[in-house]
N, C-alpha and C positions, 0 to 999 in steps of 0.2 A: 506557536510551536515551530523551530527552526524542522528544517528537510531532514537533519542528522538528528533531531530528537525523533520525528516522528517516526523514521528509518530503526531507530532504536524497538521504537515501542512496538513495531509493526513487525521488526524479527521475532520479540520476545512471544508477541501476543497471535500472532498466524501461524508462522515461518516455525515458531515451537522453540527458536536458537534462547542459547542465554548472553548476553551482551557483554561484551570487555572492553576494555577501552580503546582496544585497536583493532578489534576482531571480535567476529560473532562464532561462537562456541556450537557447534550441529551433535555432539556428541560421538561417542564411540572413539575419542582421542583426536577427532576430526575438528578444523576451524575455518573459517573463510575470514583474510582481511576485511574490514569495513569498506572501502573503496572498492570490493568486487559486487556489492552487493548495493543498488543505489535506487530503487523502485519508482524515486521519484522523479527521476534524471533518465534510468534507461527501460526503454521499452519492453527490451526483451527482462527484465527482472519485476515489474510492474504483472507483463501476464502469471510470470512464476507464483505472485504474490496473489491475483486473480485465481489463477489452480488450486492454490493452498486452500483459500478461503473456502473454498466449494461452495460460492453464492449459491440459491434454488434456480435465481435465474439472475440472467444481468440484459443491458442495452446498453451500445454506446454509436455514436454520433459525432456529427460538429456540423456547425453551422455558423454563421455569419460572426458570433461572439467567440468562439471556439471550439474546445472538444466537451462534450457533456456524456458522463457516467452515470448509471444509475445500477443498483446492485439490490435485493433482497437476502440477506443473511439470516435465516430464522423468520421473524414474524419483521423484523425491522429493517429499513428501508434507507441505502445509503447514497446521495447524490450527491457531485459535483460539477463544474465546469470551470476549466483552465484554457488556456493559450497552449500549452503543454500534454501530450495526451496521456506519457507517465503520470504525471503531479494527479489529471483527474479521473484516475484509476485511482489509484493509491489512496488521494482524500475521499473517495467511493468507499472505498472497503472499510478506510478507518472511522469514516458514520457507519456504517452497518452493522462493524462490530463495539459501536458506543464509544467509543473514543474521541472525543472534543480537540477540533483541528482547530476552532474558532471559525471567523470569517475567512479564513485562506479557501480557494477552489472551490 
C-alpha cells in the first residue's frame, strides 16, 4: 500500500472525511486539498490522526533501529517501527484499527 493510499483510507476510516481525488471532503461544504493533509510525511497531522483515533493507550520511542509505535484501539493492538516517526504513527494506528499495511513500518 503506497503513503497516498493508505492517507486515503486513514481519512476515510479515522479522520471520518470522504475522499476525492484532489481533496478530502470534512463536511458542511468544507474540503482540505490532499497535500495539506499527509500523516505520513508530517508530524504535526500524524498526532492529528493519533487524537482522532482515541487509542485507550499508546507508547512511543526510538532506538538504535528507529521510532517504534505501539497503540491499543479497542481490544486490538497496533505496532510499528520506521526511520520516520510520522510513517510509524500512522502504520500504528492503521494495525489497530485492522487495516493491512503489509510488511511496510
Amino acid at each position: 500500500m503506497t503513503s497516498d493510499q493508505l492517507t486515503a483510507v486513514l481519512a476515510e476510516r479515522i479522520m471520518g472525511w470522504r475522499v476525492g481525488p484532489d481533496r478530502f471532503l470534512l463536511g458542511g461544504r468544507r474540503w482540505l486539498p490532499r497535500w495539506r493533509f499527509q500523516p505520513t510525511e508530517n508530524l504535526g497531522d500524524a498526532f492529528k490522526l493519533l487524537e482522532k483515533a482515541k487509542p485507550s493507550d499508546y507508547a512511543m520511542g526510538n532506538d538504535s533501529k528507529g521510532f517504534w509505535v505501539r497503540v491499543r484501539i479497542g481490544t486490538t493492538i497496533g505496532e510499528a517501527r520506521d526511520a520516520s516517526k510520522p510513517r510509524a504513527i500512522a502504520f500504528a494506528i492503521a494495525r489497530g484499527f485492522g487495516i493491512d499495511v503489509g510488511a511496510n513500518g
